[in-house]
Steps between C-alpha positions, in 0.01 A plus 500: 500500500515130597325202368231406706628162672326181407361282797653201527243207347503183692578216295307178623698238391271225331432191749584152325219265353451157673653373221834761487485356882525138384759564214732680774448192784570260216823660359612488903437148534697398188732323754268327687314376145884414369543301852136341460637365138600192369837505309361446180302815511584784450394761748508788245269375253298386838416850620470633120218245503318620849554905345338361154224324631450819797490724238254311263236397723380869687346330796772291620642881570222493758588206755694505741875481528483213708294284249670605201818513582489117681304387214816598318776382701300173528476453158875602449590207722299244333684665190165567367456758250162675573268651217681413190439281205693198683190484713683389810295726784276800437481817791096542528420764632190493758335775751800631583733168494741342284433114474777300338364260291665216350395402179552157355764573278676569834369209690649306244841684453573422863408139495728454181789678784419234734708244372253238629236545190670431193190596231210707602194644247134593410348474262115556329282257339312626201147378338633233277802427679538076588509529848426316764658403900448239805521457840538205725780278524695599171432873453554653132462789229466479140467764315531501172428874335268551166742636193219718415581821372262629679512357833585813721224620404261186658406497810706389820375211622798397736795644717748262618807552691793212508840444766713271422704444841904384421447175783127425479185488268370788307203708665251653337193723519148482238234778511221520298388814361237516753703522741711741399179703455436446848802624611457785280132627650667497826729756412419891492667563193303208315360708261793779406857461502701201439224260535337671155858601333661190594288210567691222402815618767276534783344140443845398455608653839192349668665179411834552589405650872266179529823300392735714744330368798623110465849551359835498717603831602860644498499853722435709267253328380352466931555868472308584191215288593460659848472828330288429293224301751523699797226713382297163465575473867373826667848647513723800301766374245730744674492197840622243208762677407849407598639667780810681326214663349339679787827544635592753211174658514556565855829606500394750211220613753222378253170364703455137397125456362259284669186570327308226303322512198160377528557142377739309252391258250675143567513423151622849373644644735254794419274751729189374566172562654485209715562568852850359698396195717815345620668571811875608623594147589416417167733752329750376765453147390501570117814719506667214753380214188668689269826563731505099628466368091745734392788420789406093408602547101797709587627259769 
C-alpha cells in the first residue's frame, strides 16, 4: 500500500526588519564610506561603529535609509566617530529621521585639525571657584579653581569656552548658569536625557557652539557647522551635506531625505518646540558664510 503523499507546505521566507534593511545597505556602501574617509581613519572600525550604535539604539532601526545612512557617511567624512565615549557626534533619532549631531567634543576635535587654532577648551566654574572675566578694550578670563575636595559636588556657576587662534588674539565665550538654563528649557529633552545624566557636558557644549560661531573656519569645520545649523534655518541636514554624499546615495538608489524636524535649538543643537522662522535665502546665506570663511583661511 503506499504512503499517503504529503502536500507540499509553502515556506514564507521571513521579510527583513528595517534594521536587517539598514545593516545590508550599510555593508554595500562600505566603499563609498571608505571613499568618504580621511586617511587617518580607518573605514573598518568606521562602519563597526554605525552597526554598534544601529544595533544599540532600537529606533534609529526605524528612519529612513536616507537619513541614517547620510548622517553616517557625513560623519565618516568629518572623521567623526558617532555615539561613543569620544563624544565627537551622536545619531538622534527623531519621527522617523536620523539627525547628526555634533557634539562639542567634536566641534572641538575639528578645530584642533584646522591648523589655524592652536589651543581650544571649556571649561566649568564651580561655587567657590576665583573667577571672574571682562569685556571692552582688553578682554580676559581668570579662573582660578577651588582645591576643595569637594568641589564637583558645588554647584556650576559658569561655562566658559576659550580659542586661542596661531596669528591673532585668543577668543572666548562666558555663560552664566542662567543662561545655560535658558538654553536648556528651550529644549524638549530638558527634563530627561542628557540634560539630567549629564548636565555639566551639555552646558559645556552650549558654550562651545556659542564659541563656534566667531572662530575661523577650515572646511571641515564650514562643513560641520552647516550641518549642524541648517535645521536652525528651515532646511534638512541632508541639503548641507556635501555633494559626494548625495551622489552615493543616489547612485545606490537611496531617496535623499528632506523632511525637517520641528525646530533645532541654536545653542544645542537639540529638537525643540519652537517653531522654524528663517527663510531659504537664509540657509543659502549661512551655508555660503561658512563656505567664503573657510576658502579665506585655506587660501
Amino acid at each position: 500500500m503506499n504512503a499517503p503523499t504529503q502536500a507540499p507546505q509553502n515556506k514564507q521566507l521571513a521579510r527583513p526588519t528595517p534594521e536587517q534593511n539598514l545593516v545590508g545597505m550599510l555593508n554595500k556602501m562600505t566603499p563609498e564610506l571608505a571613499r568618504a574617509l580621511p586617511k587617518h581613519v580607518n573605514p573598518e572600525r568606521m562602519a563597526r561603529i554605525a552597526l554598534t550604535a544601529l544595533r544599540t539604539n532600537a529606533k534609529l532601526g526605524l528612519c529612513s535609509p536616507g537619513s541614517f545612512l547620510g548622517s553616517v557617511l557625513s560623519a565618516a567624512q568629518l572623521g567623526l566617530e558617532v555615539n561613543t565615549p569620544l563624544g565627537h557626534a551622536y545619531l538622534i533619532p527623531y519621527k522617523n529621521e536620523c539627525t547628526l549631531l555634533i557634539g562639542y567634543q567634536g566641534m572641538m576635535e575639528l578645530a584642533r585639525r584646522s591648523g589655524v587654532i592652536s589651543t581650544i577648551y571649556a571649561y566649568d566654574v564651580r561655587e567657590g571657584d576665583d573667577f571672574n572675566y571682562a569685556l571692552g578694550l582688553h578682554p580676559t578670563v581668570h579662573h582660578v579653581p577651588s582645591d576643595d575636595p569637594a568641589r564637583e559636588s558645588r554647584p556650576m556657576t559658569y561655562v566658559y569656552a576659550v580659542a586661542k587662534l596661531k596669528d591673532g588674539e585668543p577668543i572666548f565665550t562666558v555663560l552664566s548658569r542662567a543662561q545655560v538654563d535658558k538654553a536648556r528649557s528651550r529644549s524638549m529633552s530638558g527634563s530627561s536625557g542628557p540634560w539630567v545624566s549629564d548636565y555639566v557636558a551639555m552646558a559645556l557644549k552650549t558654550a562651545v557652539r556659542r564659541l563656534y560661531k566667531w572662530l575661523p573656519k577650515s572646511a571641515e569645520m564650514a562643513t560641520a557647522a552647516a550641518i549642524d545649523e541648517a535645521p536652525e534655518v528651515n532646511r534638512a541636514q541632508s541639503d548641507a551635506w556635501d555633494p559626494t554624499i548625495t551622489d552615493a546615495l543616489n547612485a545606490n538608489g537611496v531617496a535623499i531625505p528632506h523632511e525637517l524636524p520641528d525646530h533645532i535649538d541654536p545653542n544645542t543643537g537639540e529638537v525643540t518646540e519652537e517653531p522654524p522662522s528663517a527663510t531659504q535665502a537664509a540657509t543659502d546665506a549661512l551655508i555660503a558664510k561658512h563656505k567664503a570663511t573657510a576658502t579665506r583661511e585655506s587660501g
